[in-house]
Phi, psi and omega in degrees: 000154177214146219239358195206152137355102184269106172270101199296145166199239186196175188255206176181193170125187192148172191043057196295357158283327188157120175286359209221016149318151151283162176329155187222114146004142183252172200204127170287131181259155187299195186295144154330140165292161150288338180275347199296127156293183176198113188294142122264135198236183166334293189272327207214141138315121172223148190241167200216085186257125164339080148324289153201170197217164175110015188240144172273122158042062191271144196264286218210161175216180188206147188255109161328154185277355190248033166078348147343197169189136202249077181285109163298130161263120196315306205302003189093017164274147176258172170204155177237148203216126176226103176073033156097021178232137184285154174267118183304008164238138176293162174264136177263170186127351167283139210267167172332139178226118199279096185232145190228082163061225174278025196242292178262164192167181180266123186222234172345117171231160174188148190253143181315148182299332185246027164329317188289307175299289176273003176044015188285113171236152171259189172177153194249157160191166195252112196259159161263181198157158199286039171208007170133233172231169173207190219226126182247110189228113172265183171221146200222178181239109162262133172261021180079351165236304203303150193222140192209180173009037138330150156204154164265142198249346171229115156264145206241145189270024189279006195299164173207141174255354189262186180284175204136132170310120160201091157293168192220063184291150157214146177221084220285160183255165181300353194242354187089002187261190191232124181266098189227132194274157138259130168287161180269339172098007164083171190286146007290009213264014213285338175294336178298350179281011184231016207223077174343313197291313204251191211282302193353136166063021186235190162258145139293157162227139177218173155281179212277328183256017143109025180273199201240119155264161220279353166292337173319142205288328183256355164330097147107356124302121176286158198100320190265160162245123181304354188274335182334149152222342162219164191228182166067008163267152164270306172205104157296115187254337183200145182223163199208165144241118193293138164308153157102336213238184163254326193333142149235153174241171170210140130278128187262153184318135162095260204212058148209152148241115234254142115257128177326122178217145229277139240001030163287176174222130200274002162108343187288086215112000165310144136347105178308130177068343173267188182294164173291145150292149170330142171055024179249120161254098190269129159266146186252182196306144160299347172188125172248186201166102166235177163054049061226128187281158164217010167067047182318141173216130148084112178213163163202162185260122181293112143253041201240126158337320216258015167179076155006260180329327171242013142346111177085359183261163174281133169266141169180131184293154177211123221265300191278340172271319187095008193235195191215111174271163171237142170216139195242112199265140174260200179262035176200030146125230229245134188242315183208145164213165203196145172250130149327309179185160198220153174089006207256049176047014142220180138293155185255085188276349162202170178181123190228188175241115186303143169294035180214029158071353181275153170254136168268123182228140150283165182188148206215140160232160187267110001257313337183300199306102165347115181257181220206111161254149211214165170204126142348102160214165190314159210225317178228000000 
C-alpha cells in the first residue's frame, strides 16, 4: 500500500553492497561467448554474457580486491568464483539458514570498507529462533578461501511465524556505519512497520560491530528502538549509497524507490483505502511505477569506464520482467529511461558494477531453474 501520488517513472539504485567498498583489482573478463546475445540500446551495442551457470537462487555477490568474486546462495551456500570459474565447495562457515526458495534465505553481502586491512565480510540471512524467524547481519574474517570467526553482530526484533518474503539489504555508508533493512514479513505483521519498538518493517543504522550510533534519529526515546533510521516499509530489494552524496536509497518490492531520510516514515502499515491519521507524515517516493509493476531487485549507480555515455545512470533488475533498465536521472527524478532488455527467462536479482567497468547481474528462475551470474558488456 501506498500513501502518496504514484508518479509512474522507473527506478533506480544501486551498488548495493556498499559504494564506500575498498578499491578492486581490475580484472580482465574472459573471451565473449559467441552464442552470446546482443542488444541494441540508446547508446551502446551490448552482448549479455554467462559468466557462470549452475547456481541455487543466487541473491547478491561482492567483488574481491584480488579479483574474485564473493556469491550468496539462497538455500545458504556462500561460493566463490576465480578466473570465471565457480570452486566447485561452498565456502564454510556460514551459520543455519532459514531457507523457502525465493522467499527466505542466505541473501546480502559486503565487504567492509577498510576490507584490505581487516578482511571483514558482511552478510544477511534469515535466522530461526523460539518466536519464528528473523532477519540477521553476521559478520566473518575471509583470508581468500576461508571464512572464519562468523558471528552475529545484529540480531533484528523482526519475528514472524508465517510464510513470506523476508528480505535483508545491507549497505555501507561514506561515515563507516552499516544500513541494513528488515522486513514487515507481509500480512498480519504489515501494522509493525508502523510501530518504534521492533525492527519489523524498518530501515537500521548501526556501526560496523553492530551497536547503536549515538546520532540515530530515535536514540535515548522511549518506546522507540535506537536502531531505527527509517519506517514504514515492507520489503526491501536494494539499498544503496549514491556515490558523491551522503544519500542512501531503498528500492521497496513492487513499486518504489525511496532516498532515506533519517525518522521518516514511508507510509507502510496504515490502514488500506483510509485517510493518513491526523500528525502522521508521509514521505513519498522519490520514484514510483505501476502498470506496468516490474518488481525492482538490486541496483547502481554506474562510474565505470567500458560505457562513457552512461556514467552517473541508474541500474536496476526487474524480477516479473526478466529485464535489466537503464535510467538518466534530470532534476526531478527519471530524465531518460530504457529496458536494456526484457524477458530473458529468468530473474534479474542484483546488479552491481564489476572492478573492470562492466555491469554484473544475477538471475534465477521460479522455482526450479539453475541461476546464472552474467554481464554486460560493450558488443563493438
Amino acid at each position: 500500500m501506498k500513501h502518496v501520488a504514484t508518479f509512474v517513472g522507473v527506478l533506480f539504485l544501486a551498488l548495493a553492497a556498499g559504494c564506500s567498498s575498498p578499491p578492486l583489482a581490475p580484472e580482465t573478463p574472459a573471451a565473449a561467448d559467441p552464442g552470446a546475445p546482443v542488444f541494441d540500446t540508446m547508446e551502446y551495442k551490448i552482448r549479455m554474457v554467462t559468466v557462470v551457470g549452475g547456481l541455487n537462487y543466487p541473491y547478491s555477490f561482492a567483488f574481491l580486491p584480488d579479483g574474485g568474486i564473493l556469491l550468496t546462495e539462497m538455500e545458504g551456500k556462500l561460493r566463490l568464483i576465480r578466473d570465471g570459474k565457480l570452486e566447485p565447495k561452498p565456502i564454510a562457515g556460514i551459520p543455519p539458514v532459514v531457507h523457502d526458495k525465493a522467499t527466505k534465505g542466505l541473501m546480502d553481502i559486503a565487504l567492509h570498507p577498510r576490507f584490505a586491512e581487516n578482511h571483514w565480510v558482511y552478510f544477511t540471512y534469515d535466522k530461526a529462533g523460539g518466536k519464528g524467524v528473523t532477519e540477521a547481519l553476521a559478520r566473518g574474517t575471509f583470508d581468500g578461501k576461508q571464512l572464519s570467526d562468523v558471528k552475529d553482530i545484529f540480531v533484528a526484533d523482526a519475528w514472524v511465524t508465517t510464510t513470506g518474503r523476508q528480505n535483508s539489504r545491507i549497505t555501507f555508508a561514506p561515515d563507516g556505519t552499516i544500513f541494513m533493512t528488515a522486513s514487515a514479513g507481509g500480512n498480519p505483521y504489515l501494522a509493525h512497520a508502523q510501530q518504534l519498538a521492533d525492527h519489523a518493517g524498518k530501515v537500521l543504522r548501526l556501526r560496523d560491530d553492530g551497536t547503536v550510533p549515538p546520532d540515530n534519529p530515535f536514540v535515548g526515546q522511549a518506546g522507540k528502538a535506537p536502531e531505527i533510521y527509517t519506517y514504514g516499509h515492507q520489503n526491501i530489494h536494494a539499498l544503496t549509497h549514491r556515490p558523491g552524496t551522503n544519500e542512501i536509497w531503498s528500492i521497496e518490492h513492487g513499486d518504489e524507490a525511496n532516498i532515506l531520510k533519517p525518522g521518516a516514515n514511508y507510509g507502510v502499515g496504515l490502514p488500506e483505502g483510509k485517510p493518513i491519521p491526523a500528525g502522521i507524515q508521509v514521505t513519498a517516493p522519490y520514484i514510483s511505477w505501476a502498470n506496468p509493476d516490474i518488481h525492482p531487485s538490486g541496483i547502481l549507480f554506474y562510474t565505470g569506464d567500458k560505457f562513457p555515455k552512461w556514467q552517473g545512470n541508474v541500474f536496476i533488475g526487474g524480477l516479473n520482467k526478466e529485464q535489466v533498465h537503464r535510467v538518466a536521472l534530470g532534476s526531478n527524478g527519471a530524465e531518460v529511461q530504457e529496458n536494456l532488455f526484457s524477458m530473458i527467462g529468468q530473474w534479474v536479482r542484483d546488479v552491481r558494477q564489476g572492478p573492470d567497468g562492466l555491469i554484473y547481474f544475477t538471475t534465477y528462475d521460479n522455482p526450479d531453474t539453475p541461476g546464472t551470474l552474467r554481464r554486460i558488456e560493450p558488443a563493438q
